[in-house]
PyMOL Python script that loads the backbone (N, CA, C, O; Angstrom):
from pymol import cmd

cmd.read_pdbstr("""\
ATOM      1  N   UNK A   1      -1.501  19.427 -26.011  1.00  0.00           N
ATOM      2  CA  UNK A   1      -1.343  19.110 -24.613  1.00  0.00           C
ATOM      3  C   UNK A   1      -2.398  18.108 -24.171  1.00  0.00           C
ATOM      4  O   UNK A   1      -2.109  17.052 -23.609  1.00  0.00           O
ATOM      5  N   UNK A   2      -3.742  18.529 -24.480  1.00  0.00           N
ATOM      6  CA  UNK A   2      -4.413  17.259 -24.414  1.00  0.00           C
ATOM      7  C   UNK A   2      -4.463  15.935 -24.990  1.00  0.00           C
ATOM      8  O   UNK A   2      -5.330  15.111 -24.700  1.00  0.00           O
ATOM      9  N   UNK A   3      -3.520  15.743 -25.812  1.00  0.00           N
ATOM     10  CA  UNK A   3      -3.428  14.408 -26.934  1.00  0.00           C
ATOM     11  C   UNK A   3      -2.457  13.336 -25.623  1.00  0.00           C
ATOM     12  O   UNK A   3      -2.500  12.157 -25.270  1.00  0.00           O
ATOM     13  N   UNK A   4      -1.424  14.901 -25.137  1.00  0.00           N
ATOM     14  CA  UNK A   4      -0.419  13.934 -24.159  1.00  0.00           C
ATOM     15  C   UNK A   4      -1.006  13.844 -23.184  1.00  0.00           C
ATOM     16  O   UNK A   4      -0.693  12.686 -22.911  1.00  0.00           O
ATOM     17  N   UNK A   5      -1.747  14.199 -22.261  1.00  0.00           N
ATOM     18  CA  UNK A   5      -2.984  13.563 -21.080  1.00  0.00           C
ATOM     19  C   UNK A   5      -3.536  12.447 -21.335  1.00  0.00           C
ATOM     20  O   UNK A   5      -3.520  11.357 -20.763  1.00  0.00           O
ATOM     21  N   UNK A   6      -4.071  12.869 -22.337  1.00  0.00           N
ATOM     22  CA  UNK A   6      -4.886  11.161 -22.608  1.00  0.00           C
ATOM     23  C   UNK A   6      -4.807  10.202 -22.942  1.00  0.00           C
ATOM     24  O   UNK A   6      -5.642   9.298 -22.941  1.00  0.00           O
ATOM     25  N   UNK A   7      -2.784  10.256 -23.629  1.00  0.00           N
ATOM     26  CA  UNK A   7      -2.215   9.289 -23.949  1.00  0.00           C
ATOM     27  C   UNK A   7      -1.534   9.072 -22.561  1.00  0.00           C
ATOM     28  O   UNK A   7      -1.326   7.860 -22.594  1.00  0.00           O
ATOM     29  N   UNK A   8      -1.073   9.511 -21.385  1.00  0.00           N
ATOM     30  CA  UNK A   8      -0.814   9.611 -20.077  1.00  0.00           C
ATOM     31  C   UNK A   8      -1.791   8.706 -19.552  1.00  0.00           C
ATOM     32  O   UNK A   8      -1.592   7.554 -19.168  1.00  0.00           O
ATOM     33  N   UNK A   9      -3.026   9.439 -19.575  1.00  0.00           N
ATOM     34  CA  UNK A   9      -4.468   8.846 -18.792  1.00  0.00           C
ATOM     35  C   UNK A   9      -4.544   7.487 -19.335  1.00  0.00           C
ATOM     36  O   UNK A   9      -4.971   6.704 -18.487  1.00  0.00           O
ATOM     37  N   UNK A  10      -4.325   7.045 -20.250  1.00  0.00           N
ATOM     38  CA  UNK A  10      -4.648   5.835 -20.690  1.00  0.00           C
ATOM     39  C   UNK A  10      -3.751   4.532 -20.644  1.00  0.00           C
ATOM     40  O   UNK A  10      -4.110   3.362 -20.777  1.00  0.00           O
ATOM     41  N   UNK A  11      -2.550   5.021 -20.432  1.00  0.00           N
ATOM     42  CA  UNK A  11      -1.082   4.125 -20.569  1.00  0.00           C
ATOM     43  C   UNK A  11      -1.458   3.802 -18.929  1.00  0.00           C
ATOM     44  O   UNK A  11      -1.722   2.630 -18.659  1.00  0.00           O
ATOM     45  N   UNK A  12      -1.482   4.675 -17.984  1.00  0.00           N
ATOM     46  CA  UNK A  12      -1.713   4.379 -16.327  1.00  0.00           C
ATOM     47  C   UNK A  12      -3.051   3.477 -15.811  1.00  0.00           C
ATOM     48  O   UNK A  12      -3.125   2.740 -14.828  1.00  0.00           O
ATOM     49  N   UNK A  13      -3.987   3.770 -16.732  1.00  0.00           N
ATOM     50  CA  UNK A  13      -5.212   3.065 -16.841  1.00  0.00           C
ATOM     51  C   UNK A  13      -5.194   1.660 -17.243  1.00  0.00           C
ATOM     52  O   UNK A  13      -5.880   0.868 -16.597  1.00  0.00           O
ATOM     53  N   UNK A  14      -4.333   1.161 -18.455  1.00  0.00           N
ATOM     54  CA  UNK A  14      -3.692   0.152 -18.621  1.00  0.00           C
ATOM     55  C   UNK A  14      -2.721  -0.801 -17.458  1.00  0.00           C
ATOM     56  O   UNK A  14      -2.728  -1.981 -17.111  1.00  0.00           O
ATOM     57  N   UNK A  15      -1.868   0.486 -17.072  1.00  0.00           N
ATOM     58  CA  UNK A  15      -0.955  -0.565 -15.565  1.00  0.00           C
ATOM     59  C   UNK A  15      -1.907  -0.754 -14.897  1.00  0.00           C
ATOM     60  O   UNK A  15      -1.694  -1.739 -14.190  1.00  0.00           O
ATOM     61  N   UNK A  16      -2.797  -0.370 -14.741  1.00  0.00           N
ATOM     62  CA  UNK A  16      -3.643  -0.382 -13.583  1.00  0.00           C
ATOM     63  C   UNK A  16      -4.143  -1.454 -13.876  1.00  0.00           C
ATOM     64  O   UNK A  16      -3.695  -2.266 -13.067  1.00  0.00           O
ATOM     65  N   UNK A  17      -5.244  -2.258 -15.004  1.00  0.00           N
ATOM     66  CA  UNK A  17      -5.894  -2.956 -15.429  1.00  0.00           C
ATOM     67  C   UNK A  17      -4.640  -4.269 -15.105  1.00  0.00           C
ATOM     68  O   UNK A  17      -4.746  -5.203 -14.310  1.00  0.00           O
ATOM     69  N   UNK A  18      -3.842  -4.043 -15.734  1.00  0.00           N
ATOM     70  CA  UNK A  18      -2.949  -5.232 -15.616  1.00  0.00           C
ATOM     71  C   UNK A  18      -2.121  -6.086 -14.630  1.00  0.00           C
ATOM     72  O   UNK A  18      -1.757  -7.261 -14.604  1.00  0.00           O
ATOM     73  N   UNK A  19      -1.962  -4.919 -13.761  1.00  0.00           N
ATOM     74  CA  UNK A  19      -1.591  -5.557 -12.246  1.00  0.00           C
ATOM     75  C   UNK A  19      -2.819  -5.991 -11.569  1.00  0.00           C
ATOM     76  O   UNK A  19      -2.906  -7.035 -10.925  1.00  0.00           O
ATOM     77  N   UNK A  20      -3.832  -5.080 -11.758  1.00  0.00           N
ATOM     78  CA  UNK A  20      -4.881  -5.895 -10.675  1.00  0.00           C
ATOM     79  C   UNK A  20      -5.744  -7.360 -11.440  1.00  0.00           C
ATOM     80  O   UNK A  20      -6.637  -8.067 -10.975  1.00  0.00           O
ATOM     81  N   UNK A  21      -4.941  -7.420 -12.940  1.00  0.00           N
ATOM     82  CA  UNK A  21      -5.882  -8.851 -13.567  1.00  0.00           C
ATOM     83  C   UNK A  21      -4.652  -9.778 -13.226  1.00  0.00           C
ATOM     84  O   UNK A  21      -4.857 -10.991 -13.266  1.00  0.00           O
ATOM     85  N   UNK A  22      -2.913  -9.151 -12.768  1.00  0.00           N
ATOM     86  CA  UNK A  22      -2.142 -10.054 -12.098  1.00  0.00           C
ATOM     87  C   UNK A  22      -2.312 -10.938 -10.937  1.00  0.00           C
ATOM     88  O   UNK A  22      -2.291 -12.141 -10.676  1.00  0.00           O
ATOM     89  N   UNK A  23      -2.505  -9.722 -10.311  1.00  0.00           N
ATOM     90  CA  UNK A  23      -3.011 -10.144  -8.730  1.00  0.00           C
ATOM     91  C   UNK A  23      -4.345 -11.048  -8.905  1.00  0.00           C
ATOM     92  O   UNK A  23      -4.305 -12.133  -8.326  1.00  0.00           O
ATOM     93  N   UNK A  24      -5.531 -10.734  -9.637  1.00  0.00           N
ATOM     94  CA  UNK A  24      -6.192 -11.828  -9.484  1.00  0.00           C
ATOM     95  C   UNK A  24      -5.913 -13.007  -9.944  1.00  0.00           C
ATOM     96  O   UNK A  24      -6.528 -13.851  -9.293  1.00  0.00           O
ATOM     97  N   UNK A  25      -5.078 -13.598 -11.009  1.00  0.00           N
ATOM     98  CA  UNK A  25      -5.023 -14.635 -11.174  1.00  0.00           C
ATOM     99  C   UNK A  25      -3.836 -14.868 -10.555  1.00  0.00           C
ATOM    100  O   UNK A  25      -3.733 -15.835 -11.308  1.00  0.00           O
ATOM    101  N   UNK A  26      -3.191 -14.898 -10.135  1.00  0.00           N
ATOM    102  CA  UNK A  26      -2.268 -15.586  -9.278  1.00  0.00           C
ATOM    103  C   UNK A  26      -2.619 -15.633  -7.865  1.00  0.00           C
ATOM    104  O   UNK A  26      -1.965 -16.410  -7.170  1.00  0.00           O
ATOM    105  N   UNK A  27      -3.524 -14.949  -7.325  1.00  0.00           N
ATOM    106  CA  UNK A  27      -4.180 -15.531  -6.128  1.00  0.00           C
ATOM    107  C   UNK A  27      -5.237 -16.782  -6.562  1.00  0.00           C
ATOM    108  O   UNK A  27      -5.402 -17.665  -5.721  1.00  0.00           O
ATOM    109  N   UNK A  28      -5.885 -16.871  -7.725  1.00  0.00           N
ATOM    110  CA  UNK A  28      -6.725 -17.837  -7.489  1.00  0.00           C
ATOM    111  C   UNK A  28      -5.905 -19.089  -7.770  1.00  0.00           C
ATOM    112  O   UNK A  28      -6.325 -20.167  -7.351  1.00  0.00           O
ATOM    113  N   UNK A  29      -4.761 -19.020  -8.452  1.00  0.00           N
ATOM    114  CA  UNK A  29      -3.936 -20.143  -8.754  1.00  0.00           C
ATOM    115  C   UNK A  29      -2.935 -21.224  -7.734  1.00  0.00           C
ATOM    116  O   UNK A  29      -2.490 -22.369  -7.808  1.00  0.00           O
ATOM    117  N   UNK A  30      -2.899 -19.616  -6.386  1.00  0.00           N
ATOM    118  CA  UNK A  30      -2.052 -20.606  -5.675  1.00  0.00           C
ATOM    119  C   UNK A  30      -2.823 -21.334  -4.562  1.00  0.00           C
ATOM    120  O   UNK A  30      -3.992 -21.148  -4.224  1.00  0.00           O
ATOM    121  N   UNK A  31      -2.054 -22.078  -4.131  1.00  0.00           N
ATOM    122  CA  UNK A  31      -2.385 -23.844  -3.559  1.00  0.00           C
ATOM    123  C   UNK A  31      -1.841 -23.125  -2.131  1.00  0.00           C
ATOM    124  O   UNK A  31      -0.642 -22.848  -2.174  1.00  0.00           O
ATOM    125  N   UNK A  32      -2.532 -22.778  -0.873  1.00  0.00           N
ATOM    126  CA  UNK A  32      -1.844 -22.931   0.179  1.00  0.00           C
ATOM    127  C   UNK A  32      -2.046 -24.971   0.994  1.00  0.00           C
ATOM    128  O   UNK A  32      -2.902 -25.840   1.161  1.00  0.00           O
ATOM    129  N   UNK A  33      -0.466 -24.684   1.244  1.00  0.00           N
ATOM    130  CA  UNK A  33      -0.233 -25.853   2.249  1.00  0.00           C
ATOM    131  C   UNK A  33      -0.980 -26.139   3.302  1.00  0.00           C
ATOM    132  O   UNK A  33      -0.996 -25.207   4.107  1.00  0.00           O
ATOM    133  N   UNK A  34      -1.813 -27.367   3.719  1.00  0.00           N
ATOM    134  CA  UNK A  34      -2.498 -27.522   4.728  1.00  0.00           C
ATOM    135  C   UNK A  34      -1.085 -28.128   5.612  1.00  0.00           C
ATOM    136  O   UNK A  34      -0.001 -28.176   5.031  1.00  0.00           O
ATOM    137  N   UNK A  35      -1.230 -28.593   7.117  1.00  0.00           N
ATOM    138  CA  UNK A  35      -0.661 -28.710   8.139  1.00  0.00           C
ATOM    139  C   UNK A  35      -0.169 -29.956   7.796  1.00  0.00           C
ATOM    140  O   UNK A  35       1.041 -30.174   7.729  1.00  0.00           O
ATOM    141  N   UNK A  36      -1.136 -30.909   7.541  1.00  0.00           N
ATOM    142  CA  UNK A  36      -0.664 -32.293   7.193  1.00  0.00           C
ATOM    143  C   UNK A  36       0.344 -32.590   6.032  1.00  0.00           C
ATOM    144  O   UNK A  36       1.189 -33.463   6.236  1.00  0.00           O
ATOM    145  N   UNK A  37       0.327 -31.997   4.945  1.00  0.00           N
ATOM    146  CA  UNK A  37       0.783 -31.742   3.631  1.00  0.00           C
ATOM    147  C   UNK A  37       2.190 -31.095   4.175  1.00  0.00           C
ATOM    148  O   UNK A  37       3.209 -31.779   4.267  1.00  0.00           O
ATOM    149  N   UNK A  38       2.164 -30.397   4.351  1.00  0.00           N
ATOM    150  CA  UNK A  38       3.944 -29.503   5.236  1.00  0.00           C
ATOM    151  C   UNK A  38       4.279 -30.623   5.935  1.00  0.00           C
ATOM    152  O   UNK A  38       5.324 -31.072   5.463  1.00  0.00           O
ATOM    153  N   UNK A  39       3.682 -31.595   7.275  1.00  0.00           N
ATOM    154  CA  UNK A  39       4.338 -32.302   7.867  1.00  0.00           C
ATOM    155  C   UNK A  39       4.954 -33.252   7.395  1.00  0.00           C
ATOM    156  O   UNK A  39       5.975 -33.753   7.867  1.00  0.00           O
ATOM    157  N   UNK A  40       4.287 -33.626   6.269  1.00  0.00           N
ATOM    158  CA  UNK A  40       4.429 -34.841   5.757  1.00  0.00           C
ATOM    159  C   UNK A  40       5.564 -34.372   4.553  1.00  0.00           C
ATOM    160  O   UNK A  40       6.148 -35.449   4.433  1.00  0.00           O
ATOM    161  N   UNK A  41       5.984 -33.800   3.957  1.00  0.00           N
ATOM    162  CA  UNK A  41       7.152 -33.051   3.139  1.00  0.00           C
ATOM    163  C   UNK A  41       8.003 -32.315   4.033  1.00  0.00           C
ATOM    164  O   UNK A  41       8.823 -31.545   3.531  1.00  0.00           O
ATOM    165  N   UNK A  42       7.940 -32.423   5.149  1.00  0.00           N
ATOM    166  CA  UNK A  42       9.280 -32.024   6.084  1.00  0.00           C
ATOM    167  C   UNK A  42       9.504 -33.626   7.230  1.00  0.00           C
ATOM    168  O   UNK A  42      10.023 -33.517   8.341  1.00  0.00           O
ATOM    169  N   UNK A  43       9.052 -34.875   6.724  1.00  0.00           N
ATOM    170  CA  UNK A  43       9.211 -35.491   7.946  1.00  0.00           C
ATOM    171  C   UNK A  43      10.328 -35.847   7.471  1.00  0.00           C
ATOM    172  O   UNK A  43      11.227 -35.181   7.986  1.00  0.00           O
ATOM    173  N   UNK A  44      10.853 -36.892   6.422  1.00  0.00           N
ATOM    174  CA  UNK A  44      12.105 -37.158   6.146  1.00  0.00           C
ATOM    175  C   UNK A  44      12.697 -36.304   5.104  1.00  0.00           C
ATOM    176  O   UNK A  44      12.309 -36.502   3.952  1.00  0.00           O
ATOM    177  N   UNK A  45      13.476 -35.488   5.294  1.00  0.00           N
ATOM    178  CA  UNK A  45      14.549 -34.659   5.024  1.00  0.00           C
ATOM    179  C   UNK A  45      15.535 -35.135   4.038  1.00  0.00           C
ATOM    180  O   UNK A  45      16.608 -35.633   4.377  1.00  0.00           O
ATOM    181  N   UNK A  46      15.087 -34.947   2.563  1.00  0.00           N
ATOM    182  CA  UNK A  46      15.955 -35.692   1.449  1.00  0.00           C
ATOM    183  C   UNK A  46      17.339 -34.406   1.503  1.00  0.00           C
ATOM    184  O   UNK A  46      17.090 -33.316   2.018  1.00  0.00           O
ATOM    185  N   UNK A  47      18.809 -34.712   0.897  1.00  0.00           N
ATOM    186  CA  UNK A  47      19.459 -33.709   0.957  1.00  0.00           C
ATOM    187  C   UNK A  47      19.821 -33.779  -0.707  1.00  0.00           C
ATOM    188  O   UNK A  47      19.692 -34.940  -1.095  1.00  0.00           O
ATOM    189  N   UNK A  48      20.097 -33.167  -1.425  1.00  0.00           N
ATOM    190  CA  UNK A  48      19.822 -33.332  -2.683  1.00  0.00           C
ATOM    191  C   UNK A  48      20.920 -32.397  -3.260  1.00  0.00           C
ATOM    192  O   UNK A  48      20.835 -31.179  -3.105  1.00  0.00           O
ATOM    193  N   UNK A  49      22.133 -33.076  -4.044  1.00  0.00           N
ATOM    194  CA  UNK A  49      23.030 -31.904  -4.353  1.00  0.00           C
ATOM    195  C   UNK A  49      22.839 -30.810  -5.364  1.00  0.00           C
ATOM    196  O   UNK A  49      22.078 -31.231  -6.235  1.00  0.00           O
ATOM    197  N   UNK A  50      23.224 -29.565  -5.604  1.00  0.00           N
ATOM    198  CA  UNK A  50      22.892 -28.484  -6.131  1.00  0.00           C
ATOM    199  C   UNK A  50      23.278 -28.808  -7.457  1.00  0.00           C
ATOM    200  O   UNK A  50      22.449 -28.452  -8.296  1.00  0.00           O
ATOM    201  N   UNK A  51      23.858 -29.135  -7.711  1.00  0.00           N
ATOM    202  CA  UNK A  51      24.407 -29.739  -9.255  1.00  0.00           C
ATOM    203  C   UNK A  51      24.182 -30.461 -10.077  1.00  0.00           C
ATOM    204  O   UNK A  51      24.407 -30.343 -11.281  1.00  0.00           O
ATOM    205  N   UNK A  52      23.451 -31.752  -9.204  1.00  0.00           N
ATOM    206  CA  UNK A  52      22.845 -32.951  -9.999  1.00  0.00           C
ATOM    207  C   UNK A  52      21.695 -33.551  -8.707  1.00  0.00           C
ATOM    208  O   UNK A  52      21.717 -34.202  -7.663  1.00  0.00           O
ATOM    209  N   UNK A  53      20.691 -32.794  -9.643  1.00  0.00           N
ATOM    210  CA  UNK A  53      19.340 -33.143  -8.985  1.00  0.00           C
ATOM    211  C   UNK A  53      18.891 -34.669  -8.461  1.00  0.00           C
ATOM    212  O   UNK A  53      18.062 -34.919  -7.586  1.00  0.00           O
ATOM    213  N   UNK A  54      19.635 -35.560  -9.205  1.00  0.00           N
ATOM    214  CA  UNK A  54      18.879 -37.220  -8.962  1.00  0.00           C
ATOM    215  C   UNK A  54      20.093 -37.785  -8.066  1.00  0.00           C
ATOM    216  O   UNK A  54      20.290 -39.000  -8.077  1.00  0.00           O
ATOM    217  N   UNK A  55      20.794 -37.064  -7.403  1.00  0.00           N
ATOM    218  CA  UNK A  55      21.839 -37.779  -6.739  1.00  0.00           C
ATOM    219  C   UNK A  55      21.096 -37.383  -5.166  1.00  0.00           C
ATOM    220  O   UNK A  55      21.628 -36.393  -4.665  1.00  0.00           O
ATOM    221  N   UNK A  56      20.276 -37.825  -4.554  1.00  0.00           N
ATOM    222  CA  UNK A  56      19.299 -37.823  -3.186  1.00  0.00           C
ATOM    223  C   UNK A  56      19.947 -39.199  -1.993  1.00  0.00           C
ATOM    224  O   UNK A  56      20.135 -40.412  -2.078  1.00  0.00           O
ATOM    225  N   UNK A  57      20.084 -38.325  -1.126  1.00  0.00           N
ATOM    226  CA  UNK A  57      20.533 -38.955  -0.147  1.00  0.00           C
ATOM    227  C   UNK A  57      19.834 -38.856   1.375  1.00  0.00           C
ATOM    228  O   UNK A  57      19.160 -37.861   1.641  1.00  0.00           O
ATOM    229  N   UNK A  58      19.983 -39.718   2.176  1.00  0.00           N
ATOM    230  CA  UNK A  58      19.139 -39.661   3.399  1.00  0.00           C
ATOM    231  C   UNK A  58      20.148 -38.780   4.257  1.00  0.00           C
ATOM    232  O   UNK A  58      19.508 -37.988   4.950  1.00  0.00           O
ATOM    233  N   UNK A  59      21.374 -38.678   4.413  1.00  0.00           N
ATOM    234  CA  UNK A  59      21.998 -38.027   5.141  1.00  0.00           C
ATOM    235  C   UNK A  59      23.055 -36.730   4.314  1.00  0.00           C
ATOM    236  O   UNK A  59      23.389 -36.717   3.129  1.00  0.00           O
ATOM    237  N   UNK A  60      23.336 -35.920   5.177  1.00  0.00           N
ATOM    238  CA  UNK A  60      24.004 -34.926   4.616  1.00  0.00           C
ATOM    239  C   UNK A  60      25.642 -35.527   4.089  1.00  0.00           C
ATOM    240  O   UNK A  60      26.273 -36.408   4.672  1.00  0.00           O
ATOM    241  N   UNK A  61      25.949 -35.016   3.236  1.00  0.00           N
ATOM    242  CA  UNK A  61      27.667 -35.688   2.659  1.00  0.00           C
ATOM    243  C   UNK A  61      28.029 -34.321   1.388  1.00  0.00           C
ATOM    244  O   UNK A  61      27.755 -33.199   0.961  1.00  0.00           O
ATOM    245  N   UNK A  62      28.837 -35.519   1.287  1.00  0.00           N
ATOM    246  CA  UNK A  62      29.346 -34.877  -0.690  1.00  0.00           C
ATOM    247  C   UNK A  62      28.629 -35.822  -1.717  1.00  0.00           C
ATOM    248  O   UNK A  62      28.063 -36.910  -1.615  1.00  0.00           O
ATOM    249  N   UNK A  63      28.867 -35.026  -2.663  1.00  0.00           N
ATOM    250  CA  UNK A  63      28.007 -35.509  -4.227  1.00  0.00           C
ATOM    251  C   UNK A  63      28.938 -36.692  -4.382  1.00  0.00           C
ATOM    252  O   UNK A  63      30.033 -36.847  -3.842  1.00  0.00           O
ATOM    253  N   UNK A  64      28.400 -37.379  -5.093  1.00  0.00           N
ATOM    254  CA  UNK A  64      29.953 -38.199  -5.460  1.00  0.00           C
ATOM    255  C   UNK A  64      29.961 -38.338  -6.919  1.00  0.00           C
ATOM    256  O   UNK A  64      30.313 -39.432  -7.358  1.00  0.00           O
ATOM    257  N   UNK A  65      29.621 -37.382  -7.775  1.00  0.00           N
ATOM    258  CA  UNK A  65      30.043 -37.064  -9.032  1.00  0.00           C
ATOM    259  C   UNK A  65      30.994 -35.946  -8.845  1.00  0.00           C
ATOM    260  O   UNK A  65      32.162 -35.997  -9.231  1.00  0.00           O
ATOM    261  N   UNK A  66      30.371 -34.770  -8.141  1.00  0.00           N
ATOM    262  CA  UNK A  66      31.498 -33.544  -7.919  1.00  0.00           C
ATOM    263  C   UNK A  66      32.061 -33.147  -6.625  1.00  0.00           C
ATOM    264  O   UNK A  66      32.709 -32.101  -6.606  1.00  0.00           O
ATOM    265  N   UNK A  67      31.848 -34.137  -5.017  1.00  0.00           N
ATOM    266  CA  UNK A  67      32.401 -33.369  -4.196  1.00  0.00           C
ATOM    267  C   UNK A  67      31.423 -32.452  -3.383  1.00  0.00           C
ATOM    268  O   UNK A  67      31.795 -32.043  -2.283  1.00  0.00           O
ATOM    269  N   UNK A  68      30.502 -32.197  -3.748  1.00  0.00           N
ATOM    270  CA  UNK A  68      29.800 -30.957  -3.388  1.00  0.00           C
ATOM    271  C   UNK A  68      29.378 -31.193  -2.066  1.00  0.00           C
ATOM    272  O   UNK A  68      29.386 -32.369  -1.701  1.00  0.00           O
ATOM    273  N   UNK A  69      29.081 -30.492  -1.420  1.00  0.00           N
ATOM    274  CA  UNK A  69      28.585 -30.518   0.111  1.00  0.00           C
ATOM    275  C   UNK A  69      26.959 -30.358   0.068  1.00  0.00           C
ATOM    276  O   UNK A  69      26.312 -30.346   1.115  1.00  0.00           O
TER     277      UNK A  69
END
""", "prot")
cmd.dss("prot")
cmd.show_as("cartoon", "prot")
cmd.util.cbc("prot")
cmd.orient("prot")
């Protein structure tokens, strides 16, 4: 009974270790957006079809390989 505790105690001790070495590196990794940086990537509004990434347009339409909206 004690072999399975401490194989218990130790497997939880492990999640534990591993989510909180998650959480730290992915907080130090991410980049928050300053004000200027957002304005400036929302001023002109590319519309970009779901299907074929390099087909970018200034106004909303269809793809004109597939139609797409």
């Amino acid at each position: 009974m004690k072999k399975i505790i401490s194989i218990i105690l130790i497997l939880c001790l492990g999640a534990l270790v591993g989510v909180g070495m998650d959480r730290y590196l992915s907080a130090s990794s991410s980049h928050t957006e300053t004000a200027l940086e957002h304005a400036r990537k929302h001023q002109d509004p590319n519309y970009v079809c779901p299907m074929h990434s390099e087909i970018v347009a200034a106004e909303p339409g269809s793809c004109p390989i597939c139609g797409m909206d």
